[in-house]
Backbone as ProteinMPNN parsed JSONL, in Angstrom:
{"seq_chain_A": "XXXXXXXXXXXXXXXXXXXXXXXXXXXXXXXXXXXXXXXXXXXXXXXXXXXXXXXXXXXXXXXXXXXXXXXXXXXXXXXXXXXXXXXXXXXXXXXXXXXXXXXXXXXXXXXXXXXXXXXXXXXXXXXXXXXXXXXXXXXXXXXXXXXXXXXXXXXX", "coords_chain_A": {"N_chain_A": [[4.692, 17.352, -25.866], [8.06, 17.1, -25.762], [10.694, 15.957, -27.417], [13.598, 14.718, -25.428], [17.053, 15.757, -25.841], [19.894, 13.353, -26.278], [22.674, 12.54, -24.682], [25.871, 12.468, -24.388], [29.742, 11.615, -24.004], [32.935, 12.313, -25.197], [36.142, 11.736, -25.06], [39.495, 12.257, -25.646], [42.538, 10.922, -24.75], [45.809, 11.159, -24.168], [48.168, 9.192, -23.454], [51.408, 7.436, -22.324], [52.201, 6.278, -23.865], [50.996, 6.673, -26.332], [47.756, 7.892, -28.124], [44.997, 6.631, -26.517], [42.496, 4.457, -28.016], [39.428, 3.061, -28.808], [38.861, 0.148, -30.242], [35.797, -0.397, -31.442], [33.355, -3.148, -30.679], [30.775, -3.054, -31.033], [27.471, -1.902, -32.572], [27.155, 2.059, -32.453], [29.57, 2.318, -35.783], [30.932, -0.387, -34.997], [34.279, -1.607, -35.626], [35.552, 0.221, -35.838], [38.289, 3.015, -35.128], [37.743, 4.496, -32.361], [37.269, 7.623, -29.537], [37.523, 7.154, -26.527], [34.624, 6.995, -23.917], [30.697, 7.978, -23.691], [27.312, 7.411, -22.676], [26.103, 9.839, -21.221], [24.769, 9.936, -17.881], [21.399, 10.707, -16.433], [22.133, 12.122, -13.876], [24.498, 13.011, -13.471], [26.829, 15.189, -14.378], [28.06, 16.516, -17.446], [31.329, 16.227, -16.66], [31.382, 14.646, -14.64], [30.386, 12.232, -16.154], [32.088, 11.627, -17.951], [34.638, 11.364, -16.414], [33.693, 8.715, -15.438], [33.058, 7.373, -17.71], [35.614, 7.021, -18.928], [36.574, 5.805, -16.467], [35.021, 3.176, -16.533], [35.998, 2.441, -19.105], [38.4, 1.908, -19.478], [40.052, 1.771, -16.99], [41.216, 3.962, -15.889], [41.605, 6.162, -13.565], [43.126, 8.951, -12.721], [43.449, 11.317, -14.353], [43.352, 14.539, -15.06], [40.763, 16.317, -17.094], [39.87, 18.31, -19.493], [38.171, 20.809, -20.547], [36.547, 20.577, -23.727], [34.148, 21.604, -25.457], [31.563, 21.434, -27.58], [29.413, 19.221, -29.651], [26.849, 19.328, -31.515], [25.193, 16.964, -32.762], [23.816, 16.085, -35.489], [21.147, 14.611, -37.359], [19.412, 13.563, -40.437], [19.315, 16.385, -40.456], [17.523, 16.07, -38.214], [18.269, 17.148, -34.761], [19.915, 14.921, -32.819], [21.723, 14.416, -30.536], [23.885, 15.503, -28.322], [27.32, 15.76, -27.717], [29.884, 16.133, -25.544], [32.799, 17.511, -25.632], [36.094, 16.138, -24.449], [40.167, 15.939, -23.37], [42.804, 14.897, -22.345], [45.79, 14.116, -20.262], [47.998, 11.946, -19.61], [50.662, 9.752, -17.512], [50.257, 7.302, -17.573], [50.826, 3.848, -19.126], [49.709, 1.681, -21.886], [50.99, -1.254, -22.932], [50.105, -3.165, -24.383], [47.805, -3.87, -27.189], [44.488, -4.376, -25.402], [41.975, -6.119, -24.602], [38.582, -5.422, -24.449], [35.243, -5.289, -22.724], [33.74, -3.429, -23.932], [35.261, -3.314, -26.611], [38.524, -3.378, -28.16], [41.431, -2.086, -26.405], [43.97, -0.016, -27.223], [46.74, 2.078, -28.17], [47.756, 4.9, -30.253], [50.307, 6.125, -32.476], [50.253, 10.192, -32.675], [50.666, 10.829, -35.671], [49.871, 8.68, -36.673], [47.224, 9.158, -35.727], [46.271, 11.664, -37.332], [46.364, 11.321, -39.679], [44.746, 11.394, -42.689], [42.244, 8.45, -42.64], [40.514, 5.743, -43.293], [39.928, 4.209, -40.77], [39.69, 5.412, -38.618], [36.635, 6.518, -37.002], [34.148, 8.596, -38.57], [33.521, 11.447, -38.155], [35.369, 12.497, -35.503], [37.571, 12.049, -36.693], [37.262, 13.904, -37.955], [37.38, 16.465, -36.195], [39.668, 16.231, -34.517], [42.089, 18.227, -35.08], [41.293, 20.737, -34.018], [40.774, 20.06, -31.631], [43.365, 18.542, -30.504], [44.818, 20.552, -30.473], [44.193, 22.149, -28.663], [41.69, 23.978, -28.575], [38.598, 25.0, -27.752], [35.413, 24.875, -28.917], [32.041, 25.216, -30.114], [30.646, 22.945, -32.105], [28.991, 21.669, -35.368], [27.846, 18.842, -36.246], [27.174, 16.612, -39.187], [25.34, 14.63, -40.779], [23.715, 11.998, -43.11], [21.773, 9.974, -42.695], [23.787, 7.238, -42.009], [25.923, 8.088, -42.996], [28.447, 10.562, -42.647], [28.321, 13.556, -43.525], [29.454, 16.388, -42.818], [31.514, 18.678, -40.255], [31.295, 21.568, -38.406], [32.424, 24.625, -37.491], [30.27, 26.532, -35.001], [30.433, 28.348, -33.426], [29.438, 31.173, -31.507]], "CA_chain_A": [[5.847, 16.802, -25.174], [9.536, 17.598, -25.777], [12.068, 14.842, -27.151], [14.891, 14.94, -24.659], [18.563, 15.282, -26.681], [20.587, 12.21, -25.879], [23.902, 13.476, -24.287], [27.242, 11.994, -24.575], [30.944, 12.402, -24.167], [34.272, 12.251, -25.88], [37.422, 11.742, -24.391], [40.565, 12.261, -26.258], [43.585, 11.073, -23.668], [46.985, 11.202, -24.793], [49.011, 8.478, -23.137], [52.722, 7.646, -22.428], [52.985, 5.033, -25.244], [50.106, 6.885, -27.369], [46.776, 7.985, -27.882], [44.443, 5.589, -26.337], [41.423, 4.949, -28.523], [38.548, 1.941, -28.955], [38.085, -0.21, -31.925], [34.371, -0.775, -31.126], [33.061, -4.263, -30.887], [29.076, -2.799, -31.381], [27.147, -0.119, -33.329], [27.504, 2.394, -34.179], [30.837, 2.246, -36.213], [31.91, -1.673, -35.057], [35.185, -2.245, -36.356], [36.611, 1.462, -36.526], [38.547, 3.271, -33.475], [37.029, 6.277, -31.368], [38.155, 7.64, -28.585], [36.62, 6.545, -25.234], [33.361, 7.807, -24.046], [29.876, 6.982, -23.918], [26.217, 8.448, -22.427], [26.09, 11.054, -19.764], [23.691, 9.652, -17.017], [20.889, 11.553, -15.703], [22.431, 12.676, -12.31], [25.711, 13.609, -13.71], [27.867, 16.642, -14.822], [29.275, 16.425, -18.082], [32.619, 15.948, -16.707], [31.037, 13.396, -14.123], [30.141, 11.111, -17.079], [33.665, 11.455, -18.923], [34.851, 10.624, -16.089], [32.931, 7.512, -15.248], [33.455, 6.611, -18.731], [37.301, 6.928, -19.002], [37.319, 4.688, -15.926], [34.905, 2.051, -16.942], [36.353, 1.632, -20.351], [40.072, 1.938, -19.379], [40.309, 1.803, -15.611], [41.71, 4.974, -15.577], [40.966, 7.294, -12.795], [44.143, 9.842, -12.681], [43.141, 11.873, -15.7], [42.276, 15.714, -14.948], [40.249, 15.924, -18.001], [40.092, 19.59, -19.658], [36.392, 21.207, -21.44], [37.047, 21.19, -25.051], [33.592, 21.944, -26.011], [30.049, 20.448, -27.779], [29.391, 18.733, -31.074], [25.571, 19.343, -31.553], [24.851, 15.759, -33.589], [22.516, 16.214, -36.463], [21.0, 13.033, -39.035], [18.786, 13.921, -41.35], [18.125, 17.655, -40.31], [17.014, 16.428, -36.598], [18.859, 17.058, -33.564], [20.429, 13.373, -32.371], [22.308, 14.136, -29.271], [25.268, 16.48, -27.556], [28.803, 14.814, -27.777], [30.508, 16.915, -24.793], [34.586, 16.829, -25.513], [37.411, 16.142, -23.313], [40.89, 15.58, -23.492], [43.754, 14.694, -21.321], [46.958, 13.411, -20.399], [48.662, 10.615, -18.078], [52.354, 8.943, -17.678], [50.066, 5.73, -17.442], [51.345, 3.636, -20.241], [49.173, 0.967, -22.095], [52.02, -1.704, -23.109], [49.646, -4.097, -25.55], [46.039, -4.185, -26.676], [43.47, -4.921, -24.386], [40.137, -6.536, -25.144], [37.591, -5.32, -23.278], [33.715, -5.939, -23.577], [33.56, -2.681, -25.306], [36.132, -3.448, -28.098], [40.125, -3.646, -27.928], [41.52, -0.743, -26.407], [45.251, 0.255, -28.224], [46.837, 3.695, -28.436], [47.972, 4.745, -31.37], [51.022, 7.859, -32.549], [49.615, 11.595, -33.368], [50.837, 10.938, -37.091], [48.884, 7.911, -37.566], [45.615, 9.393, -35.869], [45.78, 12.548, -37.843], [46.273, 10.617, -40.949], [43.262, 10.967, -43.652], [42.744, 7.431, -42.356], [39.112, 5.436, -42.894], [39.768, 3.285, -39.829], [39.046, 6.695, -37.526], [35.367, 7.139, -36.831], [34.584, 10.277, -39.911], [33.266, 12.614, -36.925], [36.076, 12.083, -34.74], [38.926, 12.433, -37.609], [36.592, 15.945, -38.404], [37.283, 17.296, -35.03], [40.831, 15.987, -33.889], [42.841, 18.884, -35.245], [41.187, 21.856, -32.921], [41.055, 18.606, -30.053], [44.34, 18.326, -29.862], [45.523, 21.921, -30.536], [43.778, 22.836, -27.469], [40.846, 24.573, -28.668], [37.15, 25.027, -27.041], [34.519, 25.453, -29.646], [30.573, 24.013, -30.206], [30.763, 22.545, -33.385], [27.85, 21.085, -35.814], [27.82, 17.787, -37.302], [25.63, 16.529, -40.188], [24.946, 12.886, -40.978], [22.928, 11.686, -43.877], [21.794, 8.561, -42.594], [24.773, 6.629, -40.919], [26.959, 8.751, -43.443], [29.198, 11.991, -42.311], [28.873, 14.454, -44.167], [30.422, 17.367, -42.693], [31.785, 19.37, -39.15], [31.495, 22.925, -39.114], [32.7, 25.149, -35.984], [29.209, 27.473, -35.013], [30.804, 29.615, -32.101], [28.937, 32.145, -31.626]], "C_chain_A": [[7.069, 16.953, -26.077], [10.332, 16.138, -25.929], [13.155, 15.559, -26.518], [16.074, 14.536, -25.56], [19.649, 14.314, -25.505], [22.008, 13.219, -25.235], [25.029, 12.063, -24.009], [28.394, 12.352, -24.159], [31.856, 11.19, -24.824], [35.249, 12.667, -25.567], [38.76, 11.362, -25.228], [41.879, 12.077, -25.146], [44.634, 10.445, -24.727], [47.777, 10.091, -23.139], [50.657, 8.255, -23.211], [53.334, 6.66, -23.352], [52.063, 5.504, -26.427], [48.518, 7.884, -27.161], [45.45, 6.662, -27.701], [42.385, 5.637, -26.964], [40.775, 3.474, -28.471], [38.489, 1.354, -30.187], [36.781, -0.673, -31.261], [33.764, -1.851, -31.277], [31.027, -3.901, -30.543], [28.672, -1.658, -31.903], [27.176, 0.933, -32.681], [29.423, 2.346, -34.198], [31.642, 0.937, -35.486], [33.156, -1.561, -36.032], [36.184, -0.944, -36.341], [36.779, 2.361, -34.934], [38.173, 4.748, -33.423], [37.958, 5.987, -30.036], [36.84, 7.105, -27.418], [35.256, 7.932, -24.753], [31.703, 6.925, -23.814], [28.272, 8.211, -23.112], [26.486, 8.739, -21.023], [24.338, 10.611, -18.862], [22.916, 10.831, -16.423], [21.14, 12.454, -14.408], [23.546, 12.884, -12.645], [25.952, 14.787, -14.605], [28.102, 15.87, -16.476], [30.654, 15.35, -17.83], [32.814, 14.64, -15.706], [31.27, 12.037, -14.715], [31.042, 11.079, -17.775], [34.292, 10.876, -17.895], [34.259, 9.218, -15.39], [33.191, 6.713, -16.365], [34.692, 6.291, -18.834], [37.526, 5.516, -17.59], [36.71, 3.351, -16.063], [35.546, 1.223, -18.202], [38.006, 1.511, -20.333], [40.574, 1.818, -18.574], [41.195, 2.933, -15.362], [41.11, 6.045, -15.156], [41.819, 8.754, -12.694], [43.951, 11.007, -13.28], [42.983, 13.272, -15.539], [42.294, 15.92, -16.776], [39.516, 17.498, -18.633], [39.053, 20.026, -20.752], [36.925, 21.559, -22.387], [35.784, 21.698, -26.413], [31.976, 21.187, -26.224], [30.369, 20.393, -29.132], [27.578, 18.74, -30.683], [25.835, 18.063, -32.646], [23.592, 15.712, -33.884], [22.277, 14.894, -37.416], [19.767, 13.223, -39.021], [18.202, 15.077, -41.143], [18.13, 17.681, -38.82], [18.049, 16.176, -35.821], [19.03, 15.685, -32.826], [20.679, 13.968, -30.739], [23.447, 15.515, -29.121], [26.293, 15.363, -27.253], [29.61, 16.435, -26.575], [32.069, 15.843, -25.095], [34.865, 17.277, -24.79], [38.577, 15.74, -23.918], [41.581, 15.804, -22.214], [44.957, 13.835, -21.141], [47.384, 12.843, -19.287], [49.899, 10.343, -19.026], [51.68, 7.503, -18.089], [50.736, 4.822, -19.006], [50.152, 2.126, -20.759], [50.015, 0.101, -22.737], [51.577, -2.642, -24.148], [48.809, -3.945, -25.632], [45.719, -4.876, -25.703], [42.279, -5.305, -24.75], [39.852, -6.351, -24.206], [36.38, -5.418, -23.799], [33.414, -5.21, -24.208], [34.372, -2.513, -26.941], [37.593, -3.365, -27.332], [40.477, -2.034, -28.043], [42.924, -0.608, -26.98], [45.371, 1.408, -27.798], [47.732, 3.483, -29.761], [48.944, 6.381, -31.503], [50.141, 8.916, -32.492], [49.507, 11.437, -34.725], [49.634, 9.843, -37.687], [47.184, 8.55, -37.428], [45.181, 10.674, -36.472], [46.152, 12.611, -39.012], [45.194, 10.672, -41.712], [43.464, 9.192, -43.065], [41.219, 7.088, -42.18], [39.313, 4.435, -41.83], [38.953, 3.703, -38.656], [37.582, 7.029, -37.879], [35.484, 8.649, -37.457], [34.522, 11.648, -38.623], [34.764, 13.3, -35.954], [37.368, 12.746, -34.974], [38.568, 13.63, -37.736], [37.372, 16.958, -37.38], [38.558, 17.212, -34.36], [41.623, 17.196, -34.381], [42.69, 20.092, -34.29], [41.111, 20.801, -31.74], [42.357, 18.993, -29.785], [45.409, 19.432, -30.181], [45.144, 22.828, -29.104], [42.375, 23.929, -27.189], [39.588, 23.914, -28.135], [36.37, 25.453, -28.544], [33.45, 24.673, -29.489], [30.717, 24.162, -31.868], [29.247, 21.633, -33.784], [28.304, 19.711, -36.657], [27.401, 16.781, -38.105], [26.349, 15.282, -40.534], [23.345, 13.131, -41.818], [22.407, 10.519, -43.524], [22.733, 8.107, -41.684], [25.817, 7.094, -41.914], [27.276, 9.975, -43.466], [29.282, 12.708, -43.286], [29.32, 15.782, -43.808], [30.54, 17.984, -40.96], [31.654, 20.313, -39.199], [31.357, 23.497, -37.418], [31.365, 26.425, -35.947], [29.979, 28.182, -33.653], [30.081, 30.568, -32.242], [29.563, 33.834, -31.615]], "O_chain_A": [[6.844, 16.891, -27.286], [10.576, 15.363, -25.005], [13.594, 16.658, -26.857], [16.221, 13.396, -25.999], [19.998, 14.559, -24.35], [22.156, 14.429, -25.408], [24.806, 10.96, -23.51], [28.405, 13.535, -23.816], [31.739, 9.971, -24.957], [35.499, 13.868, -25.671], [39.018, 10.175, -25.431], [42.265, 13.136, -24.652], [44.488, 9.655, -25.659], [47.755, 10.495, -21.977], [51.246, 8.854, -24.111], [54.504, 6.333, -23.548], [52.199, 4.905, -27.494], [48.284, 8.483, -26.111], [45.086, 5.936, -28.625], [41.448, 6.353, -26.609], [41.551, 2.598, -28.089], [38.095, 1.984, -31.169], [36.96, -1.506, -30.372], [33.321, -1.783, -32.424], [30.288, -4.609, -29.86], [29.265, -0.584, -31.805], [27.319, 0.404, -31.578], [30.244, 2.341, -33.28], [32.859, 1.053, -35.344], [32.933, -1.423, -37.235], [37.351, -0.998, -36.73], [35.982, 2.44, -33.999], [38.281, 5.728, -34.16], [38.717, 5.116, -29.612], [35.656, 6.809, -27.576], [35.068, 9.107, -25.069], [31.532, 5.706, -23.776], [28.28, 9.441, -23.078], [26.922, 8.101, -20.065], [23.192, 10.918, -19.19], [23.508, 11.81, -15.97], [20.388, 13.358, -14.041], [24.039, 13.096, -11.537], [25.172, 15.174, -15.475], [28.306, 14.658, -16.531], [30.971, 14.293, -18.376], [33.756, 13.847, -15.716], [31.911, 11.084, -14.273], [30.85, 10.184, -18.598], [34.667, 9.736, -18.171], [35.036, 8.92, -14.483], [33.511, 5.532, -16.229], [34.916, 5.08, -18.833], [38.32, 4.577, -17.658], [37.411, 2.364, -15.841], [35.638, 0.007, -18.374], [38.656, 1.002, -21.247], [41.782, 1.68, -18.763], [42.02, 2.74, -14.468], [40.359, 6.783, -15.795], [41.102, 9.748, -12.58], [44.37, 11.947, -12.604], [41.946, 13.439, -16.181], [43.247, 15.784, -17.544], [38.46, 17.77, -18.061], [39.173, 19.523, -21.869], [37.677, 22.534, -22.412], [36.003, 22.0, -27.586], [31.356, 20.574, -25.355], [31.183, 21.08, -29.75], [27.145, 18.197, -29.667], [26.776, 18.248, -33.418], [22.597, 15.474, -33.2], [23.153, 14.323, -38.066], [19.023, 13.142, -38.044], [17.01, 15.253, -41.393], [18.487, 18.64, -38.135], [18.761, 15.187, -35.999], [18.05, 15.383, -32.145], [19.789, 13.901, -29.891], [23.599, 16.361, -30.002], [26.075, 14.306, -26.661], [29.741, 17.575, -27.021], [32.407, 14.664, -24.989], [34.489, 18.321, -24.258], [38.418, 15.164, -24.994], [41.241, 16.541, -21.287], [45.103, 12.857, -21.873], [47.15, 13.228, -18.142], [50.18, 10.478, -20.217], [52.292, 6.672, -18.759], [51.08, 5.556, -19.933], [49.77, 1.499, -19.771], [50.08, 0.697, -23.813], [52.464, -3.047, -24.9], [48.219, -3.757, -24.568], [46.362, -5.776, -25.164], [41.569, -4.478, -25.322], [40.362, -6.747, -23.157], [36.19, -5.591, -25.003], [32.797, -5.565, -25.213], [34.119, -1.858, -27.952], [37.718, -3.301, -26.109], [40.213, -1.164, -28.872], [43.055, -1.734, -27.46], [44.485, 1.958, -27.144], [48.236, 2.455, -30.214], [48.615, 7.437, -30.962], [49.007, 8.536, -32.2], [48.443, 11.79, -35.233], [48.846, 9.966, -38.624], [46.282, 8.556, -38.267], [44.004, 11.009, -36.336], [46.329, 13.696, -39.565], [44.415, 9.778, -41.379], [44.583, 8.68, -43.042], [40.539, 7.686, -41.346], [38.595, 3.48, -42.123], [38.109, 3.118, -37.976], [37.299, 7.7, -38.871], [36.29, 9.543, -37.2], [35.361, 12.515, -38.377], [35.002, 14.504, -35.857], [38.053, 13.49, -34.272], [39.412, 14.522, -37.659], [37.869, 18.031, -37.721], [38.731, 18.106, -33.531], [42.351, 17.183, -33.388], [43.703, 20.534, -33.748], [41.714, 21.222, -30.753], [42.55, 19.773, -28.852], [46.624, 19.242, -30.151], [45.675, 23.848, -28.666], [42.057, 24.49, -26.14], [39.422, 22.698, -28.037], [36.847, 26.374, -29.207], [33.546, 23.598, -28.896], [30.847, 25.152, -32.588], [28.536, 21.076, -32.947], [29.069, 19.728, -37.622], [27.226, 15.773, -37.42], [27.55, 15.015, -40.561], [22.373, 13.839, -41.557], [22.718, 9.728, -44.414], [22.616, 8.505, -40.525], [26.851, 6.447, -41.752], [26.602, 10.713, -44.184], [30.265, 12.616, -44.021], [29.634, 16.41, -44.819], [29.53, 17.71, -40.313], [31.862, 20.608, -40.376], [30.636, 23.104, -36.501], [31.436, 27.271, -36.839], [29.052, 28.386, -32.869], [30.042, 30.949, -33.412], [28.791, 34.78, -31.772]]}, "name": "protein", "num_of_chains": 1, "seq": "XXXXXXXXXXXXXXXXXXXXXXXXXXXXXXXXXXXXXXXXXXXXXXXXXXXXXXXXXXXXXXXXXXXXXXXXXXXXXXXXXXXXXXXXXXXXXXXXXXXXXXXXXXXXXXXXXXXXXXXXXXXXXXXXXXXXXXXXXXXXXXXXXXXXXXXXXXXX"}
């Protein structure tokens, strides 16, 4: 029998007061902000489950939401999961944090989130520069444990 790889997504949306990201109120990474996201249900697309996620964790349905790729997620060697990215943009504006049951949602400039900055989930900060340049690639990313050690673009 065959372990099934977990599947995920990652939604990078650019907002009209910011980029709107999570500080996470549960593991993994409590306390430090990602972007929205979460697991890709059995009966959905990809882009199904980004959007499903984007509107449970933000109530935002508007979004067309643009294929920016895969993160194969490796720790210790074995194959974890598929992180399918997205990004996208809205006028909507988010005007103050929000607590929600998944953590306090915020947006935040470009300068601060592409800041060396340990607040940004390490993965996340790895991958935001081809994110939000507009690039498609499948990228690899290695975890020692519950510590990042590196991104690396495998395109074929």
């Amino acid at each position: 029998m065959t372990k099934m790889t977990k599947a995920y997504t990652l939604i990078v949306v650019e907002t009209a007061s910011g980029f709107l990201l999570i500080n996470r109120a549960k593991p993994p990474y409590r306390g430090m902000w990602n972007a929205l996201g979460g697991k890709i249900e059995a009966d959905e697309s990809p882009m199904m489950g980004a959007n499903r996620e984007l509107m449970e964790e933000s109530g935002l349905t508007d979004v067309a939401l643009h294929d920016r790729g895969l993160i194969h997620w490796y720790v210790d060697g074995s194959l974890r999961g598929d992180l399918y990215l997205f990004t996208g943009q809205t006028d909507w504006s988010l005007p103050q944090p929000k607590q929600t049951r998944e953590g306090i949602l915020a947006t935040v400039s470009r300068d601060w989130l592409l800041t060396d900055n340990l607040g940004v989930v390490p993965d996340l900060s790895a991958v935001l520069p081809t994110l939000l340049a507009g690039e498609r690639h499948t990228y690899r990313s290695d975890f020692r444990g519950e510590h990042f050690e590196r991104l690396v673009i495998e395109d074929d």
